[in-house]
N, C-alpha and C positions, 0 to 999 in steps of 0.2 A: 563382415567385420565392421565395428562402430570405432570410431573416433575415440572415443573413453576407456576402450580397451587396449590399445595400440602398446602401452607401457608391457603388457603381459607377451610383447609379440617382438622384440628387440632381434635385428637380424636376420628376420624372417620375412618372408613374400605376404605381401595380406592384399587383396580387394577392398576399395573402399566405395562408395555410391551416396551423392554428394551434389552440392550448388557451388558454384564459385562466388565466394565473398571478396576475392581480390586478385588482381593479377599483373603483372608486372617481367616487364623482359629485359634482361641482360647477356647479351654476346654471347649468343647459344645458348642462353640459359632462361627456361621461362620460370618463372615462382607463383604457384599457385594457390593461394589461399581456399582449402577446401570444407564446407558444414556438411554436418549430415544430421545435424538435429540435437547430436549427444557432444555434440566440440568442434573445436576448430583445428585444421593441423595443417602444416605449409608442407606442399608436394613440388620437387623439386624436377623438373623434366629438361634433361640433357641432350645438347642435339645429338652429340658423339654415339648417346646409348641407349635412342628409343630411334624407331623408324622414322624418316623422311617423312610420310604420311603423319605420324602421332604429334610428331615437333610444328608440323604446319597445323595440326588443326589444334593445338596449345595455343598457339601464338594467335586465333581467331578466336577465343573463347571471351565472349564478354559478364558482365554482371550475374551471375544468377542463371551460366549456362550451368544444364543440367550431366552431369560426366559419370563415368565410371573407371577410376584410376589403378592401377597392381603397381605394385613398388616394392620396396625394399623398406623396414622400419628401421629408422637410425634415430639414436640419443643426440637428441642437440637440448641443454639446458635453456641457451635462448629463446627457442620457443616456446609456442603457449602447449599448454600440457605438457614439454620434455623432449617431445621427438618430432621427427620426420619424415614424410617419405620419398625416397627417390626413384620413380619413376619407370616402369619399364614397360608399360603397355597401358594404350589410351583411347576409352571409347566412348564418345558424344552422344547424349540422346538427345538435347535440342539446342542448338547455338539462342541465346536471348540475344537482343540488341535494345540499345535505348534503354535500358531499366531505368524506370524513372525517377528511383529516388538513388542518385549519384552520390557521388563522394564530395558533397559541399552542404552547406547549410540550406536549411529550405524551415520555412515556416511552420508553427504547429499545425494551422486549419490543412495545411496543402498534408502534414504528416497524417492526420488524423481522417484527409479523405483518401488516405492511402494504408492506412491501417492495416490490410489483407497483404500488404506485402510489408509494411513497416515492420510488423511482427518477424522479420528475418533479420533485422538487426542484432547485433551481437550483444549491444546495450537492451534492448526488450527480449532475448532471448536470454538475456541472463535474468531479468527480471520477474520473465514468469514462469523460470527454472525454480527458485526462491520459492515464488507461489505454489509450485506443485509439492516444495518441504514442508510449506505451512499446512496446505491441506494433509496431508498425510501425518506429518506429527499432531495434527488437531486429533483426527481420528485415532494414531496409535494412543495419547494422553487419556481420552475418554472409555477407550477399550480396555486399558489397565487398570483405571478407575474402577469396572465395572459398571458402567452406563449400557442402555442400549439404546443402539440409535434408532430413534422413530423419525415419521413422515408425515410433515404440516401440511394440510391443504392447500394450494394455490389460490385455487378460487374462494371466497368468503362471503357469507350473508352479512358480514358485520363488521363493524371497524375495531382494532386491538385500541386507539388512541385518539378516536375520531374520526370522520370524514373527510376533513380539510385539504390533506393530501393523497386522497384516492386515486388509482384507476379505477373509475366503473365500466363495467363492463354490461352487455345482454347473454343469462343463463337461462335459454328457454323462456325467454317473455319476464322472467324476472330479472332484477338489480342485483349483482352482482360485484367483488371485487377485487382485486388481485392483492395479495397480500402484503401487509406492513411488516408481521411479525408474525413465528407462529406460534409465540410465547404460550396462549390462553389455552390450544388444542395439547401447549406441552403441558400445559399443568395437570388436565385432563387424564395425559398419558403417565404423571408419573406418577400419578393416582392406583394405577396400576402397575406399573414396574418400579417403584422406589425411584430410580434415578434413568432420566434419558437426555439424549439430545436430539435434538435433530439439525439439519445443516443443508437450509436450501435456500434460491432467490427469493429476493423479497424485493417489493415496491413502493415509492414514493413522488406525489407527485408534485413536490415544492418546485416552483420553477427557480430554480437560484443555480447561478452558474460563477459558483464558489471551487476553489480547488479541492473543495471536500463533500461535494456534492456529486452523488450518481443517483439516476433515478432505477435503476437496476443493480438491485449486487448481492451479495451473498451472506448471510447471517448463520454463525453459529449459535445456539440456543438450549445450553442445558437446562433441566429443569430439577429442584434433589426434595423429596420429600423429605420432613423433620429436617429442615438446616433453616436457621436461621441468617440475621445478616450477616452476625459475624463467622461461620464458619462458610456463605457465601463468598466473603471475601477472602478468608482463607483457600478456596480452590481457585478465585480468578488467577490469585498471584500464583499459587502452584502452575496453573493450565499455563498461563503468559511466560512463566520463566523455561517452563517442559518445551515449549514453541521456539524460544529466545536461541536457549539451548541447540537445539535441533540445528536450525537453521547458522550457527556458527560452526558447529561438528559438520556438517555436509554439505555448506555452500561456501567454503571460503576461495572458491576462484570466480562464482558468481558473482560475490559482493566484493570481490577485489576489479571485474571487469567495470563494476558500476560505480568504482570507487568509494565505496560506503566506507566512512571510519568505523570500527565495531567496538574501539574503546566504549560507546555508551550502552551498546547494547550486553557487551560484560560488566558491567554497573549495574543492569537492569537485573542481574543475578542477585543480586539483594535484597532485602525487605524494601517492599516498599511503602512508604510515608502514608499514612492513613490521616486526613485533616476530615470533620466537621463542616458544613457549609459555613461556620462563623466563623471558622480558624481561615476556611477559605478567602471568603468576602476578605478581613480584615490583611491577609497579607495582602491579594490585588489593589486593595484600595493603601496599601501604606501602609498601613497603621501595625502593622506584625515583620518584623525581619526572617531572610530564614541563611541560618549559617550565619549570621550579620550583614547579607546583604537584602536593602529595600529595593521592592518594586520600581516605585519611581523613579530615585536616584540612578538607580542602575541603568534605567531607559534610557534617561535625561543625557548621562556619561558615555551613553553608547549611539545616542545621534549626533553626540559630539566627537563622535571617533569617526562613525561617517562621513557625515562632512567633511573633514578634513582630509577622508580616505577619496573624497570626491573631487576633490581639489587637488590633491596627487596625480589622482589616474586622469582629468583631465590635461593636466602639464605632459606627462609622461607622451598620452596620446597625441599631442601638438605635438613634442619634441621629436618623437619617432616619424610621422607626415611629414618633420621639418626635413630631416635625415633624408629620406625617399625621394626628395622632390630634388637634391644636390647632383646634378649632373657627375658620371662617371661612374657611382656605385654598381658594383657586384650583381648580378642576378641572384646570386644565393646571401646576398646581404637584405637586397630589397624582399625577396620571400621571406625571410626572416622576418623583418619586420613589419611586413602587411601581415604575417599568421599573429605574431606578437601584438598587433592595434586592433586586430580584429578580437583576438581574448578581452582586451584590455578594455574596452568597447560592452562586450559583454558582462563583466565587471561591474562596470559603468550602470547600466542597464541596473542589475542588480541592487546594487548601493542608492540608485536613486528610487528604486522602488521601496529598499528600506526607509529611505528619506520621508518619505511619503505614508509610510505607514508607524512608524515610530510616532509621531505627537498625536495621531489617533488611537493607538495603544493606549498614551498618556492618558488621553482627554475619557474616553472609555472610561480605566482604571478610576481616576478620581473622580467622575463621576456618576459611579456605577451604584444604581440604589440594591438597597438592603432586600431578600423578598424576590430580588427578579432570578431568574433562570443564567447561566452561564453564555455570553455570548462566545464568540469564537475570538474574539480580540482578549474577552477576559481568561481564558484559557491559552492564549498566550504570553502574556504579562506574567500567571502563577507559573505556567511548566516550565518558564526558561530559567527556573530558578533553582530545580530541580535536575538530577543527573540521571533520574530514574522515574518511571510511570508513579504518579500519584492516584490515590484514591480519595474519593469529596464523598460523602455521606449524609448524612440525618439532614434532606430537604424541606425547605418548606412544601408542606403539601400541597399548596396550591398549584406548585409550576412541576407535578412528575404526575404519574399517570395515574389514574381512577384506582387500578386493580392493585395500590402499594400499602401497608399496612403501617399507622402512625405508629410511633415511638411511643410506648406504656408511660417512661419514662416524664414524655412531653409529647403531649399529642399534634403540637403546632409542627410540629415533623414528620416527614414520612422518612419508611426505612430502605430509601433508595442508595444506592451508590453507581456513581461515573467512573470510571479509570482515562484521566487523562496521561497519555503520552509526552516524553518530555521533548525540547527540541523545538515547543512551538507546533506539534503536531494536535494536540487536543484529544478530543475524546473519541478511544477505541469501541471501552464497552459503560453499557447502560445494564440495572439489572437491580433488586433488591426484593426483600421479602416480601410474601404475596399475602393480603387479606383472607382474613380465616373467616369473617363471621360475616351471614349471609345478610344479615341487616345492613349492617355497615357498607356493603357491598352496594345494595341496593339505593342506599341513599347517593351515595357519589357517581352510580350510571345517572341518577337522577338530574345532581350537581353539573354534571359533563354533559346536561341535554343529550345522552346516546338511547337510544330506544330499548325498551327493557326485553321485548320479547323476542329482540338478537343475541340477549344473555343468559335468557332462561334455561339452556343448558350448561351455563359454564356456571350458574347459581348454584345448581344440582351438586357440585363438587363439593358447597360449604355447608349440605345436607345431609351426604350420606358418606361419614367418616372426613371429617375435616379435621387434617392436621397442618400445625406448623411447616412452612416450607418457602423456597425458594429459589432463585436462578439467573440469568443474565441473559444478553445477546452480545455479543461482539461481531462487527462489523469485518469479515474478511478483507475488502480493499482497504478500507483503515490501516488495518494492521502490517498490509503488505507496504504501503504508501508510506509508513514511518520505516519500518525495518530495513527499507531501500534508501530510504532518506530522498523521498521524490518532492519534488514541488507539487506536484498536483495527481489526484488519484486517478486523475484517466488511463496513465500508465499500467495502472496495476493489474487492471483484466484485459483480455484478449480484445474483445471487443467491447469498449461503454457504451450505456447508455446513460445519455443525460438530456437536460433540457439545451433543446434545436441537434443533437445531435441522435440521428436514427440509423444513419448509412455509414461503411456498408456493413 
């Protein structure tokens, strides 16, 4: 029996087999916080009505001992899932002692070199519940499509965007690489199937130790022959809303453990705003409102709230230390208020980090020239303006990739498009129509310094039947990182990888 079935079993005897997340003893009564992978559920063990033996060896069970509990399933609405169980036979497969990471605060790096057990948190265990919705509605989305999913090489003679951020590796005496993207091998494939994806890791090896930065993670990559930009961006928004969807139908005690508001992410059920790179530029930079509110002024009004909001929580935090240190108070007065300085603390923390990055936003925004590529500060400025993922389009060609087709229209463009998330989160997915004509092609490997005779097969595609087409990647931890509403994307896989971090 699992834990997520317990609801179908009211009244009835079930086995459960299980870690202790929590344990706590009252007057005969021990209270056992029980995981088993699929939930949590409180087991109530009685000394009156389990053996002498079963009651002593509850009452030594610490962190993460491993148990096998029979009980009785009862309706409590208080608990998490509905029920509970009580208790009627108990048997130990290993007492844990010392679990190291306790019920207090401990630091990211000490969390992070502890990752192999962090991952039993109820907070990361809800979060990469989440992720296993995403990956599965990605796949159900592309399966009714009619995609089929193909397989990008890992290893590569060549770079999708350059070398700059390689792993290289040795393939039998030759250079090798581990892959960026496996965009070019998809276009190849959809050359032959009309429409594919594929959905595997990919690599990068920027040293930046940004909260949006892994050097390992996971890319989805359709590819749809005869689609241009605009019906490309017609299936992003389909794909991201079929995902949005998913993940609110099937995880709302997930993202209710993790606290996520999901007001935005039912917003995100809407069209979303399609802006031009000059539509773009000109709101970050001020010069465009949107709804009637401006870029700047809004920043400007909003480090003015902070401050102020800084200046509170430090009062507050004094006066509460004042309180604690007055001879005679309460124990359960002073715990009050040490748990209450220590949030408040963390607040703190918070507020002054926005202190700090707010007149950089500013300074960014105003002076962000025309022509350059979106930084991550300027992507924050436009999405917080926004209730829903935007989409940026018609770039200059100079700052998007070799393989992107100008605008007929205006060639000073290419026909890329970003999907920034709102929130301050940035950009999910990158992706836009792909050059058709093999000249053209040729000239911009040239352009790009990339060696021509690592693309002589991907040439071959704008020789023999070359048609109109195009596709995207979206960044899986990205998307997991917003939809959680996390500060930083390490969270969002099992184990990251990024720069200084390799273990374990």
């Amino acid at each position: 029996m699992y834990i997520k079935d317990l609801s179908g079993f009211e009244g009835q005897e079930v086995t459960l087999k299980g870690w202790v997340a929590n344990r706590r003893d009252s007057k005969g009564l021990v209270f056992i916080n029980l995981r088993d992978g699929s939930g949590v559920c409180q087991c109530i063990a009685d000394a009156t009505k389990i053996s002498e033996n079963d009651f002593e060896c509850a009452g030594k069970l610490g962190l993460e001992s491993a148990v096998e509990i029979t009980g009785t399933v009862v309706k409590d609405e208080r608990q998490i899932g509905g029920f509970e169980v009580h208790v009627s036979k108990l048997n130990v497969y290993q007492y844990a002692e010392e679990y190291p990471i306790a019920k207090k605060e401990h630091g990211i790096e000490f969390l992070m070199d502890k990752r192999h057990l962090w991952l039993r948190s109820q907070r990361q265990w809800a979060i990469l519940r989440i992720r296993n919705t995403i990956i599965y509605s990605i796949h159900q989305f592309f399966q009714k499509e009619g995609f089929v999913q193909m397989d990008a090489p890992v290893f590569t003679g060549n770079a999708c965007e350059g070398t700059t951020n390689l792993f290289e590796t040795d393939f039998y005496g030759d250079p090798a690489y581990l892959s960026q993207s496996g965009q070019l091998y998809g276009e190849a494939m959809a050359m032959a199937f009309g429409k594919i994806y594929t959905f595997g890791p990919t690599f990068r090896a920027e040293k930046s130790k940004t909260r949006r930065h892994l050097s390992e993670f996971w890319m989805i990559e359709p590819e749809m022959a005869f689609f241009d930009i605009h019906q490309n961006m017609d299936l992003i928004e389909s794909f991201l809303q079929y995902v949005i969807k998913e993940v609110l139908d099937k995880c709302q005690n997930e993202l209710q453990l993790i606290d996520r508001n999901t007001d935005i992410l039912k917003t995100s059920l809407k069209p979303f705003p399609r802006l031009t790179y000059d539509e773009a530029v000109a709101i970050i930079k001020g010069e465009k409102d949107v709804n009637g509110v401006n870029s700047i002024k809004s920043l400007e009004e909003e480090l003015a709230k902070v401050e102020a909001a800084i200046t509170t929580t430090i009062a507050e935090i004094a006066d509460r230390e004042a309180k604690i240190a007055v001879p005679g108070m309460k124990k359960g007065e002073i715990n009050f208020n040490q748990n209450k300085i220590a949030t408040l603390k963390n607040d703190l923390k918070e507020l002054e980090e926005q202190q700090r990055n707010i007149p950089t936003w500013i300074a960014s925004a105003k002076n962000f020239e025309y022509g350059n590529d979106l930084g991550g500060s300027d992507e924050t400025v436009i999405t917080r303006l926004f209730d829903v993922p935007i989409m940026v389009y018609d770039w200059p060609h100079e700052v998007k990739a070799f393989y992107l087709k100008r605008n007929p229209d205006n060639p000073r463009f290419a026909r890329g498009v970003d999907v920034l998330a709102p929130e301050g989160y940035g950009e999910i997915v990158g992706g836009g129509e792909r050059e058709t004509d093999e000249m053209k092609l040729r000239e911009k490997i040239t352009e790009h310094e990339l060696p021509m005779e690592a693309f002589e097969w991907y040439l071959d595609l704008r020789k023999y039947g070359s048609v109109p087409h195009a596709g995207f990647g979206l960044g899986l931890e990205r998307l997991v990182t917003w939809l959680c509403q996390l500060k930083h994307v390490r969270e969002s896989i099992p184990f990251p990888r990024m720069y200084g971090r390799l273990l374990p």
